[in-house]
mmCIF file of the N, C-alpha and C atoms, coordinates in Angstrom:
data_MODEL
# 
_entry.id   MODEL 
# 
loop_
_atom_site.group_PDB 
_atom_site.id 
_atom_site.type_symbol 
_atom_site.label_atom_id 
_atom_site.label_alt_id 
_atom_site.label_comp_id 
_atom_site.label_asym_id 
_atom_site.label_entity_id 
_atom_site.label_seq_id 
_atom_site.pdbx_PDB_ins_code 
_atom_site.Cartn_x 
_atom_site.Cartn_y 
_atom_site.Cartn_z 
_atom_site.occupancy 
_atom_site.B_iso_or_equiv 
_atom_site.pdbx_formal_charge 
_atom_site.auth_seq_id 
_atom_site.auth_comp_id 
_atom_site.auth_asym_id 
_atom_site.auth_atom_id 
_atom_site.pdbx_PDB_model_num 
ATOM 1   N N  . UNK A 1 1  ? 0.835   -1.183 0.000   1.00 0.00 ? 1  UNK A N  1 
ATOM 2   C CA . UNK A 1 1  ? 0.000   0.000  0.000   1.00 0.00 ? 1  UNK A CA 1 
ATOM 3   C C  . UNK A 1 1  ? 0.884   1.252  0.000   1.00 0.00 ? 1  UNK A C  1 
ATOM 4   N N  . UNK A 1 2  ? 0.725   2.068  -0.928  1.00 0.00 ? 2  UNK A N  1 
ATOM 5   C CA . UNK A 1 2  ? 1.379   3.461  -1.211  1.00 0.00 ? 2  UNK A CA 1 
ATOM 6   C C  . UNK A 1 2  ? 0.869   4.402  -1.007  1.00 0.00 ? 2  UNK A C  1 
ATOM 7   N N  . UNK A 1 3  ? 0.817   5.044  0.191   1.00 0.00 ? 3  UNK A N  1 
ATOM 8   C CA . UNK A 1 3  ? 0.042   6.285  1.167   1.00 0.00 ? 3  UNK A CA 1 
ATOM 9   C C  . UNK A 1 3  ? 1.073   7.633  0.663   1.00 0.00 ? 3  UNK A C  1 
ATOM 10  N N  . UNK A 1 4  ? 2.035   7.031  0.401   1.00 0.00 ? 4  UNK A N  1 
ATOM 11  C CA . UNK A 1 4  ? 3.281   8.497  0.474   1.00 0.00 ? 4  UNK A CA 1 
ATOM 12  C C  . UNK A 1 4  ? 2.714   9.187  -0.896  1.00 0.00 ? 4  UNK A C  1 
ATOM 13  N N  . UNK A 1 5  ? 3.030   10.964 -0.781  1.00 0.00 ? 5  UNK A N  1 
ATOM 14  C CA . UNK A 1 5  ? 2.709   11.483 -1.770  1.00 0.00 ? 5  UNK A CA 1 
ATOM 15  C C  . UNK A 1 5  ? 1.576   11.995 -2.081  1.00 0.00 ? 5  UNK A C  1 
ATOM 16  N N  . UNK A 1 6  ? 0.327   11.261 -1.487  1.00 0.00 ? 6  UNK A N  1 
ATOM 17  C CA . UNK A 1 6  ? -1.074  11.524 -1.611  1.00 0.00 ? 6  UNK A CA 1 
ATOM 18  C C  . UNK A 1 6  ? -1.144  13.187 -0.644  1.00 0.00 ? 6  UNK A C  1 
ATOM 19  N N  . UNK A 1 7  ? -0.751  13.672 0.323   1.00 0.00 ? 7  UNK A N  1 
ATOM 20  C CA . UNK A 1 7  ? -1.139  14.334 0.463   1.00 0.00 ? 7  UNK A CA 1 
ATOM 21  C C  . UNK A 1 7  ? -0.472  15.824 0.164   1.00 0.00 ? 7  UNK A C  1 
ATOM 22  N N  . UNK A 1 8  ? 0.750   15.381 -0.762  1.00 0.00 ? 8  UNK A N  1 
ATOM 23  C CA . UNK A 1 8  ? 1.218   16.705 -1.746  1.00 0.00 ? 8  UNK A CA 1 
ATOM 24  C C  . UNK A 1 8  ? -0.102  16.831 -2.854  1.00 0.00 ? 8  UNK A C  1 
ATOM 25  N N  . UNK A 1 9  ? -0.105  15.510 -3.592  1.00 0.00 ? 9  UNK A N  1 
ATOM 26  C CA . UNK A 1 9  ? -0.827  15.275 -4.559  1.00 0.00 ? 9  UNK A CA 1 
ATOM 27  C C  . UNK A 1 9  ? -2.201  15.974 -4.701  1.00 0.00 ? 9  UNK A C  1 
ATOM 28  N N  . UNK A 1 10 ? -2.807  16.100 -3.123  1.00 0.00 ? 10 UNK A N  1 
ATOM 29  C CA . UNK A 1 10 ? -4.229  16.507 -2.686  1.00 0.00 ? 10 UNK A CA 1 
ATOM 30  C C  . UNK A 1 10 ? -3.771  18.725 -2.949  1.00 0.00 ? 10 UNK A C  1 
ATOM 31  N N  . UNK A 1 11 ? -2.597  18.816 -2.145  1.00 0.00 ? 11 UNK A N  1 
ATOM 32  C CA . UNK A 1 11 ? -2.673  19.801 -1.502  1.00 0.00 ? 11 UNK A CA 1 
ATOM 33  C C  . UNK A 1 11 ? -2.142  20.809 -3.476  1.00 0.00 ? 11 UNK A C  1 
ATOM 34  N N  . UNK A 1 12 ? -1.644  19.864 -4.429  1.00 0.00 ? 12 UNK A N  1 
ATOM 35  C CA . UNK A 1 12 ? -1.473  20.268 -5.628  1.00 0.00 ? 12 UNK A CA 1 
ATOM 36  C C  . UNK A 1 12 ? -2.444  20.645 -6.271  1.00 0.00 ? 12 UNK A C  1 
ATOM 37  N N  . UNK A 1 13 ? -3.627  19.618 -6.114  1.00 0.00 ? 13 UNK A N  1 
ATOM 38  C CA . UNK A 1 13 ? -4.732  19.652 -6.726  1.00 0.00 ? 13 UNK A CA 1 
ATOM 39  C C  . UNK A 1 13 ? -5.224  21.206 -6.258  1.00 0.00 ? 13 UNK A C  1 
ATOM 40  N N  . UNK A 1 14 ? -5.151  21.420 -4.878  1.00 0.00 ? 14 UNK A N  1 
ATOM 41  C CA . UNK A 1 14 ? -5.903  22.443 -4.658  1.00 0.00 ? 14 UNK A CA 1 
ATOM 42  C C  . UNK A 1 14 ? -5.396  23.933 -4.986  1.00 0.00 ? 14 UNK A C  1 
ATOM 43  N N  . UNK A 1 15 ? -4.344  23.786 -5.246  1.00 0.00 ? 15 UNK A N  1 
ATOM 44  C CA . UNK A 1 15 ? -3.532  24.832 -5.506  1.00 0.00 ? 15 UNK A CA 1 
ATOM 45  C C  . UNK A 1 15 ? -3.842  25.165 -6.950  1.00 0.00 ? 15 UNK A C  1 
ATOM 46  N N  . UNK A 1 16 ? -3.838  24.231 -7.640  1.00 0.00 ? 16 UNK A N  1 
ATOM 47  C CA . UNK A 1 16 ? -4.339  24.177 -9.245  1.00 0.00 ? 16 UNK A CA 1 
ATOM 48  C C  . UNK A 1 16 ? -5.698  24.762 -9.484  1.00 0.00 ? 16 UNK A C  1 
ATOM 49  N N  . UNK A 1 17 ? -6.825  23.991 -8.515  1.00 0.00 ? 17 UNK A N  1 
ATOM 50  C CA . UNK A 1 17 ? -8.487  24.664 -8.386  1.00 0.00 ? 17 UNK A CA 1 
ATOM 51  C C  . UNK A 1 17 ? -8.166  25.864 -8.027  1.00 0.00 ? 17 UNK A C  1 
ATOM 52  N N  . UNK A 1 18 ? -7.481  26.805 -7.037  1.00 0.00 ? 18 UNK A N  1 
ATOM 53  C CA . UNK A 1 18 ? -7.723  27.773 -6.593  1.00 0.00 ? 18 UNK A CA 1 
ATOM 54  C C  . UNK A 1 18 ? -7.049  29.086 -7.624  1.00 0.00 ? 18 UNK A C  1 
ATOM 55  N N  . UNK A 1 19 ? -6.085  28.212 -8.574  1.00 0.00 ? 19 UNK A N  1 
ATOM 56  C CA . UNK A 1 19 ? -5.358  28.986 -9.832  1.00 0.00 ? 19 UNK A CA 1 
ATOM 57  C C  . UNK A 1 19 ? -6.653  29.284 -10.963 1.00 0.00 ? 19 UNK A C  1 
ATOM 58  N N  . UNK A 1 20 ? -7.205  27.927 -11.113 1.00 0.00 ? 20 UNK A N  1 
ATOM 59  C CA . UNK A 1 20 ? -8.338  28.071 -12.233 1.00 0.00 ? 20 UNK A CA 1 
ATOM 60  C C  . UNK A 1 20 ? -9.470  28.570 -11.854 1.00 0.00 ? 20 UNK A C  1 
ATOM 61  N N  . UNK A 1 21 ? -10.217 29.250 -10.607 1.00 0.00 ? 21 UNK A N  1 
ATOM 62  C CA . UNK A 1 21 ? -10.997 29.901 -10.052 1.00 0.00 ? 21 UNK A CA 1 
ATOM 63  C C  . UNK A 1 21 ? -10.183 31.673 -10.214 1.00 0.00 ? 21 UNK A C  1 
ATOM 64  N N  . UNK A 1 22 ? -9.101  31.677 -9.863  1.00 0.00 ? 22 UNK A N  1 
ATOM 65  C CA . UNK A 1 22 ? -8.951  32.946 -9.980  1.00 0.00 ? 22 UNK A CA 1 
ATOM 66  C C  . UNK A 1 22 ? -9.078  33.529 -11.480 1.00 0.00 ? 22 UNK A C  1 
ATOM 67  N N  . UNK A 1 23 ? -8.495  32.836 -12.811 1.00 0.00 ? 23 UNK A N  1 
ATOM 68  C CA . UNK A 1 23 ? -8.361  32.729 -13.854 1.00 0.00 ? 23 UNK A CA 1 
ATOM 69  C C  . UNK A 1 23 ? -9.947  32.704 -14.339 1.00 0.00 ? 23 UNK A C  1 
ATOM 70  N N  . UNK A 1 24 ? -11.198 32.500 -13.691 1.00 0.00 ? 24 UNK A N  1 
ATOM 71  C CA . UNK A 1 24 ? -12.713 32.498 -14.178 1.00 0.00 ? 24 UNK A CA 1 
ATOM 72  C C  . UNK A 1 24 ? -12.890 33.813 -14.002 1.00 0.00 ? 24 UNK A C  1 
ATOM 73  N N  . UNK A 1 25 ? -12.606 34.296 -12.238 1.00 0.00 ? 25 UNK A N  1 
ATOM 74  C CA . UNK A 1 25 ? -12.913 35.106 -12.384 1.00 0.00 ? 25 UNK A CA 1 
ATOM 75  C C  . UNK A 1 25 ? -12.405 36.115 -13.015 1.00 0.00 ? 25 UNK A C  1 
ATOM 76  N N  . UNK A 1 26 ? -10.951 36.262 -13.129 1.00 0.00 ? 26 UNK A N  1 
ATOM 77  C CA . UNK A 1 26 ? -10.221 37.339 -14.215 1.00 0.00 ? 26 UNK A CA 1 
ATOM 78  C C  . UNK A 1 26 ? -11.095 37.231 -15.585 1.00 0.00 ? 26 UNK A C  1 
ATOM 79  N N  . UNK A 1 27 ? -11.458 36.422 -15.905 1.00 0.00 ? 27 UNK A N  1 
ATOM 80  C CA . UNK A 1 27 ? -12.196 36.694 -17.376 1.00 0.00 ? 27 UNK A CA 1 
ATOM 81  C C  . UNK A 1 27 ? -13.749 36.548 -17.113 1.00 0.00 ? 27 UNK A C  1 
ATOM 82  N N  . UNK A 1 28 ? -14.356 36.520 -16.218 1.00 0.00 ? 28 UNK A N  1 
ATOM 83  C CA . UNK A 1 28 ? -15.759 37.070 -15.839 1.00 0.00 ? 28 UNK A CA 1 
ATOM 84  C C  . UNK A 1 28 ? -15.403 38.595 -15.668 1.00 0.00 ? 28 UNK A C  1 
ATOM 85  N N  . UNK A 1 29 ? -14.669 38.883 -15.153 1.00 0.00 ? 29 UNK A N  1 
ATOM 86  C CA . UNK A 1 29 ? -14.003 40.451 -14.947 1.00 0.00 ? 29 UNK A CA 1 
ATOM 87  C C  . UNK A 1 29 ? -14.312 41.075 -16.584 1.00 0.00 ? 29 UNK A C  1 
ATOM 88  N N  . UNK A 1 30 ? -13.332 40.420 -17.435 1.00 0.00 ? 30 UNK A N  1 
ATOM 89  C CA . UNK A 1 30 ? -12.986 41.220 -18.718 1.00 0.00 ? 30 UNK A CA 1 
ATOM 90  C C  . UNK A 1 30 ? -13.998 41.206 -19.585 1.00 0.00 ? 30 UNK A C  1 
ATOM 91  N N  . UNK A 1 31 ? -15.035 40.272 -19.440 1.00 0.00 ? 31 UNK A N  1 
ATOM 92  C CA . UNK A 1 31 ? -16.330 39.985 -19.935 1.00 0.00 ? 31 UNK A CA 1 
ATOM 93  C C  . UNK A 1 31 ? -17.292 41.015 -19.622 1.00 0.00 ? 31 UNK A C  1 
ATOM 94  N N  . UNK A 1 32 ? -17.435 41.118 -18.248 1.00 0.00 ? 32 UNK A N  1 
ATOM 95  C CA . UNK A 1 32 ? -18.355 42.358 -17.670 1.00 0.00 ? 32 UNK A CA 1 
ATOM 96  C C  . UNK A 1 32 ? -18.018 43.933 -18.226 1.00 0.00 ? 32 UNK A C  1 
ATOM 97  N N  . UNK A 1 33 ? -16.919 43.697 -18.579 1.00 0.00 ? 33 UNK A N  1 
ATOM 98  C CA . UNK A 1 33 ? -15.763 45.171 -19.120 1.00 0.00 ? 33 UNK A CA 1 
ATOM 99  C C  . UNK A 1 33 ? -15.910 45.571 -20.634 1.00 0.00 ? 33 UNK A C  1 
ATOM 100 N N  . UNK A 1 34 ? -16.134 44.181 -21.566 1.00 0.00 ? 34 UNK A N  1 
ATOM 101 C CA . UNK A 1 34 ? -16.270 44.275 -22.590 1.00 0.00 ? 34 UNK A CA 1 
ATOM 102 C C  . UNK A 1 34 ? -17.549 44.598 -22.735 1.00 0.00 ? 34 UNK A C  1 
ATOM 103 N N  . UNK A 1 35 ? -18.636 44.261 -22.226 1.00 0.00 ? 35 UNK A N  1 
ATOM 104 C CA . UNK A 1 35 ? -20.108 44.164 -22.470 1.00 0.00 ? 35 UNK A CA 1 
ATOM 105 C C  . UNK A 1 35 ? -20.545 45.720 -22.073 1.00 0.00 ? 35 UNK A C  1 
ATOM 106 N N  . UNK A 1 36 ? -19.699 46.151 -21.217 1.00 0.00 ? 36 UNK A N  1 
ATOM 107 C CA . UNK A 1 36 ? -20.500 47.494 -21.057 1.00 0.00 ? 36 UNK A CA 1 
ATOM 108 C C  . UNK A 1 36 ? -20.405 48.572 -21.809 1.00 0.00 ? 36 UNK A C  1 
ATOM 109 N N  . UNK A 1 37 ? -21.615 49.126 -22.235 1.00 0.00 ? 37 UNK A N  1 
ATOM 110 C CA . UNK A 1 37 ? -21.623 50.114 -23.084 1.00 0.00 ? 37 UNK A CA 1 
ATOM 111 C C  . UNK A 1 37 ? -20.693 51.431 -22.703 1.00 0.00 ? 37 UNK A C  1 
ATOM 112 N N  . UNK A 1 38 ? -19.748 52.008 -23.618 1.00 0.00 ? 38 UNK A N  1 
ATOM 113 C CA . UNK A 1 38 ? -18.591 53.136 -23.786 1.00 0.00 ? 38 UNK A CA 1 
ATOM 114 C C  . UNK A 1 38 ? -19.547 54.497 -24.402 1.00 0.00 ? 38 UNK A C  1 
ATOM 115 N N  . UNK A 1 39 ? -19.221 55.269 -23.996 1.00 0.00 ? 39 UNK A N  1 
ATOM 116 C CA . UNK A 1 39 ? -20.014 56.625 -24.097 1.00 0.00 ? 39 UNK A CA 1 
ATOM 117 C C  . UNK A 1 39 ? -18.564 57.657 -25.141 1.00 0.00 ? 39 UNK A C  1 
ATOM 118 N N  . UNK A 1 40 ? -19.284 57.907 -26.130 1.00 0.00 ? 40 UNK A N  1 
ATOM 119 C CA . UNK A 1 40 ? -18.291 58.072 -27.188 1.00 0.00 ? 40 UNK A CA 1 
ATOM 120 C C  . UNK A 1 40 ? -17.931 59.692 -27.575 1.00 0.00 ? 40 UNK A C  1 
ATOM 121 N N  . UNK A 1 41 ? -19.154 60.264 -26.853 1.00 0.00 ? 41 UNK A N  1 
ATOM 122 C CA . UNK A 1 41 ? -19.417 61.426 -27.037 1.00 0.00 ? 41 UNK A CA 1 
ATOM 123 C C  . UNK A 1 41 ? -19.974 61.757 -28.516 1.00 0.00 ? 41 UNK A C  1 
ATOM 124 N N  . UNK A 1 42 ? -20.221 60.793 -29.336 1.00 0.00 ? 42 UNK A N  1 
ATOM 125 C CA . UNK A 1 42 ? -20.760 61.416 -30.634 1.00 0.00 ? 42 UNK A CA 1 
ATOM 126 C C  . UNK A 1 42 ? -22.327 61.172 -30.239 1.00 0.00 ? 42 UNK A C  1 
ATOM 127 N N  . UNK A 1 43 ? -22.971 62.570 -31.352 1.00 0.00 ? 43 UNK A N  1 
ATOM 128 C CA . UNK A 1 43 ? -24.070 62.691 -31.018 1.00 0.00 ? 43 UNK A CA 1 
ATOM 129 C C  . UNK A 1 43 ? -24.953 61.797 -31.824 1.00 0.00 ? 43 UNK A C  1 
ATOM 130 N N  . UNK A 1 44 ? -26.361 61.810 -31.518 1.00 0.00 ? 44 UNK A N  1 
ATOM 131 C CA . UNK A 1 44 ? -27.265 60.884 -31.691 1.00 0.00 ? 44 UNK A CA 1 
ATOM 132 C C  . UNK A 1 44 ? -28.073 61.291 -33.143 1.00 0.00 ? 44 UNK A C  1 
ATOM 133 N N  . UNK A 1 45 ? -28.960 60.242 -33.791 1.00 0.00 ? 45 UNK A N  1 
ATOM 134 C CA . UNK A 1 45 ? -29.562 60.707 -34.709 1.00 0.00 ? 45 UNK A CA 1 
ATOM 135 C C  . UNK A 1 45 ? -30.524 61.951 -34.876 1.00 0.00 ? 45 UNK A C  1 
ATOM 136 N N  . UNK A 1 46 ? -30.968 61.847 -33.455 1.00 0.00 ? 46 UNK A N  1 
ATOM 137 C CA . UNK A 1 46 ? -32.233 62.908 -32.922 1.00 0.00 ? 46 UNK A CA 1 
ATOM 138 C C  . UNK A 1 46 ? -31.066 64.207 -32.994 1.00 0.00 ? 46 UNK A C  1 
ATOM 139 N N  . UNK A 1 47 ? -30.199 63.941 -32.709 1.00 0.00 ? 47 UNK A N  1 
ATOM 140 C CA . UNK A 1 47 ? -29.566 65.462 -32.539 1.00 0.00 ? 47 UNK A CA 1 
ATOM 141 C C  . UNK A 1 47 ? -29.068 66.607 -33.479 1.00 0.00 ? 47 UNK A C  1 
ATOM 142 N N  . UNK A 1 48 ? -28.411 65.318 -34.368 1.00 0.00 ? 48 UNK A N  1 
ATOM 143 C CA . UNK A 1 48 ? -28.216 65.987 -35.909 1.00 0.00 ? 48 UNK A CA 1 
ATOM 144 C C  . UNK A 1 48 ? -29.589 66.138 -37.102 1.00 0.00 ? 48 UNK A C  1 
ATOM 145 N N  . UNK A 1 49 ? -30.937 65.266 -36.345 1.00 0.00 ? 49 UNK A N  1 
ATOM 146 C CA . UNK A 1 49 ? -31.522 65.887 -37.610 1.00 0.00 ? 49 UNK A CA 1 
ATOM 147 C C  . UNK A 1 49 ? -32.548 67.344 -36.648 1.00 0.00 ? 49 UNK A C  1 
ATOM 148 N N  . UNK A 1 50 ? -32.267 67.434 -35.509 1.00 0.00 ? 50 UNK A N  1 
ATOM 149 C CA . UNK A 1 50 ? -33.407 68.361 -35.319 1.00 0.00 ? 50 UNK A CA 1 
ATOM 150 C C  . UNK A 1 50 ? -32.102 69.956 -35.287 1.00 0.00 ? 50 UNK A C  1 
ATOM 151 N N  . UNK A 1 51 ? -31.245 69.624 -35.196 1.00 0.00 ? 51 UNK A N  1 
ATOM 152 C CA . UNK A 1 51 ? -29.580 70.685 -36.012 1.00 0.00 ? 51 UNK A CA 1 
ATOM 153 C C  . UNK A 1 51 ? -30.193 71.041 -37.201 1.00 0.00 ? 51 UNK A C  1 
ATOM 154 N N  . UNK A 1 52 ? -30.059 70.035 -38.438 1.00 0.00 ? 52 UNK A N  1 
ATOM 155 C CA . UNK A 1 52 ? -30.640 70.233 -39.447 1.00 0.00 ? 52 UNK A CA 1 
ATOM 156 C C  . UNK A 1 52 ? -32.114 70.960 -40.096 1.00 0.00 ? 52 UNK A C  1 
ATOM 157 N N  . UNK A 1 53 ? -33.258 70.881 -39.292 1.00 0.00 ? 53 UNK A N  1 
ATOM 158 C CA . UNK A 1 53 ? -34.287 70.832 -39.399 1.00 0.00 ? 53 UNK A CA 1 
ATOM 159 C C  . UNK A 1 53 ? -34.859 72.280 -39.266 1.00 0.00 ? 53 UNK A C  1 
ATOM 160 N N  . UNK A 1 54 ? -34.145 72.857 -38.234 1.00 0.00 ? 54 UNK A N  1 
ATOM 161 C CA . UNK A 1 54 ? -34.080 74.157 -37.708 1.00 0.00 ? 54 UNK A CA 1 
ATOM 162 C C  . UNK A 1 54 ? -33.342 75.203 -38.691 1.00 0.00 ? 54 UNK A C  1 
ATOM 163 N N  . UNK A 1 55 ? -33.445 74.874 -40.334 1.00 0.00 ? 55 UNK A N  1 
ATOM 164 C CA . UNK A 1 55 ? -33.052 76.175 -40.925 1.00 0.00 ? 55 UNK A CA 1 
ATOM 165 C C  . UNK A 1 55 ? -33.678 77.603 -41.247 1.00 0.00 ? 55 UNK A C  1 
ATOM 166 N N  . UNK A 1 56 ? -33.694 79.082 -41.490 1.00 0.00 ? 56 UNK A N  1 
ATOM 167 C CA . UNK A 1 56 ? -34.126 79.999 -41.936 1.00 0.00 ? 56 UNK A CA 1 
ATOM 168 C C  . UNK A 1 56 ? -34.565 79.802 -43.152 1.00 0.00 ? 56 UNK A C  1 
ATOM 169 N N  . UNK A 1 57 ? -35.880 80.408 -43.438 1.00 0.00 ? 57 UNK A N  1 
ATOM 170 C CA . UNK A 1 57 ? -35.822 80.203 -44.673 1.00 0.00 ? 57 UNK A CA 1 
ATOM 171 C C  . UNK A 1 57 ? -35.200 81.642 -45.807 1.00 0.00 ? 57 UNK A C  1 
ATOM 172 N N  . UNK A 1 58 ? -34.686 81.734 -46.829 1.00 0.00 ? 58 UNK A N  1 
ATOM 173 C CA . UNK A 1 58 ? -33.946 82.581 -47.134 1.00 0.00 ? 58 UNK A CA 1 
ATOM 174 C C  . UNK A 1 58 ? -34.710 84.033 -47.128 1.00 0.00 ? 58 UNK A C  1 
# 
């Protein structure tokens, strides 16, 4: 019976789960980052046609 080793083996494993949990959440992170809408400062359709709309007439 070969007991030796098993409990590096255990304490590896966990070291590995707790690497690939941090690594989810780093890219649940960059996911939430990508998805959110960026404010560009350009204006909207409503804005340039009621700009437009508003001319003198000659």
């Amino acid at each position: 019976m070969n007991c030796e080793g098993w409990g590096g083996e255990a304490e590896g494993l966990k070291v590995s789960l707790a690497a690939a949990n941090a690594k989810l959440a780093q890219l649940d992170n960059l996911i939430a980052r990508r998805t959110a809408a960026v404010d560009l400062g350009m204006p909207t359709f409503a804005d340039i046609a009621v700009r437009t709309t508003s001319t003198d007439p000659p």
